[in-house]
C-alpha positions, 0 to 999 in steps of 0.5 A: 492486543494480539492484532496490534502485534500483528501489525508491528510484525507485518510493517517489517516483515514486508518491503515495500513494492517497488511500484509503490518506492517509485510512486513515493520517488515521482512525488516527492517534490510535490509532497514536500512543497505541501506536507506538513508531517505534524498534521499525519503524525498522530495517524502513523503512529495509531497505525503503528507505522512508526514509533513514538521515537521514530516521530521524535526523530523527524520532528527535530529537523529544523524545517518543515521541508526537511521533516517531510523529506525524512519521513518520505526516506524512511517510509519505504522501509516500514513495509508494503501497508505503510503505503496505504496507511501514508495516503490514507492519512493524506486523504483527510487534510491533504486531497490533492497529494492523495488524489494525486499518488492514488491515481498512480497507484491505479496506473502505475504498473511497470517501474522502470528497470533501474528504479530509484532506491531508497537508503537503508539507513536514511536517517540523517540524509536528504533526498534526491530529486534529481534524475527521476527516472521516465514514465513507467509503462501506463496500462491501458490495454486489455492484457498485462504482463505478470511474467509469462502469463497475462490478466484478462481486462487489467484494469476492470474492476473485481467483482463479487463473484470474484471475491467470493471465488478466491475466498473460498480457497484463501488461507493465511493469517487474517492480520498479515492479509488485511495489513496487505489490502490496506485495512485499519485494526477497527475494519479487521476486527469488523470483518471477523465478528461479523463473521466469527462463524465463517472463516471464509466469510470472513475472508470475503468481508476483508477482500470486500472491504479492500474493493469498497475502500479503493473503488475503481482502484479495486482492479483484477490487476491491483489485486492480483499484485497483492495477491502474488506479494502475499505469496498466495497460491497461483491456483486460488487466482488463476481463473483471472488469467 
């Protein structure tokens, strides 16, 4: 139980990241062609994305589209795990949408200096797809940006040695962490009985479990950015720059 209200925390305690509204903003035109919210519902509620009510609301919309379009408004405002959780979701019945956001989510690492915003009281209001903004910058060069400092090999992707390094000086709620990376409640839970001797251990089970789930999406620049939106000391990275 007390994991569960972790995750309810977490979803209001995090925005959203920018990159990821824009990711949402790109596509929504495409998601809302093929989105049938009712065949993800079941899913965001499991992971306490929304409520039972809030799905109630969505569901009164009188067409599928509109459903879709309302569920993309508020989405943003459940936090930064309600991403992952969203294409999580899509990945079982709609490959192609989640094929599609997830390869922008390796890619994507700029948003353009005057993104498009998301309402803060979306409800009752359809969205806009119009005046998308351009292209973000694409990475695919060996240095990226993180203000004035730079990452080695953005895009390469973490290895173990890696993980063990900032395990070994991480700290901070295991919920509010793992929600960040993306973990399920059943893969949190994992990690720490696995390793319920060792909190480091368990610590490297959950940045493990972020590198197996996200594959080549597993980069030192996508890690770092979590990392950094988790307000993680700079120190326990810094080896990465």
């Amino acid at each position: 139980m007390r994991i569960k209200n972790s995750r309810i925390f977490l979803q209001f305690f995090y925005k959203m990241d920018e990159r990821h509204k824009f990711i949402l903003q790109k596509n929504r035109r495409i998601i809302a062609d093929d989105l049938d919210t009712d065949n993800i519902n079941n899913y965001l509620i499991q992971e306490f994305i929304f409520t039972p009510d809030v799905i109630y609301k969505i569901r009164e919309r009188g067409t599928r589209r509109e459903r879709t379009e309302l569920m993309l408004d508020l989405l943003p405002n459940q936090g930064e795990r309600a991403f992952y959780i969203f294409l999580k979701a899509l990945s079982f019945t709609y490959p192609h949408l989640y094929e599609t956001l997830l390869l922008d989510d390796r890619t994507v690492f700029n948003v353009p200096q005057q993104p498009v915003q998301c309402s803060e009281n979306p409800v009752g209001k359809s969205g806009n797809v119009e005046n998308v903004p351009p292209m973000p910058f694409m990475a695919n060069q060996t240095v990226l940006d993180y203000g004035q400092r730079q990452i080695a090999s953005p895009q390469a992707r973490v290895t173990e040695r890696d993980l063990a390094r900032i395990s070994a000086k991480l700290s901070g709620n295991f919920s509010i962490i793992a929600g960040m990376l993306g973990l399920t409640s059943a893969e949190l839970y994992q990690c720490q009985v696995q390793h319920q001797h060792s909190v480091k251990d368990q610590y490297f089970a959950i940045l493990y479990t972020w590198r197996r789930k996200n594959g080549y999406g597993a980069s030192r620049a996508n890690l770092v950015e979590l990392l950094r939106e988790m307000n993680v000391d700079c120190s326990v990275y810094e080896f990465m720059f």
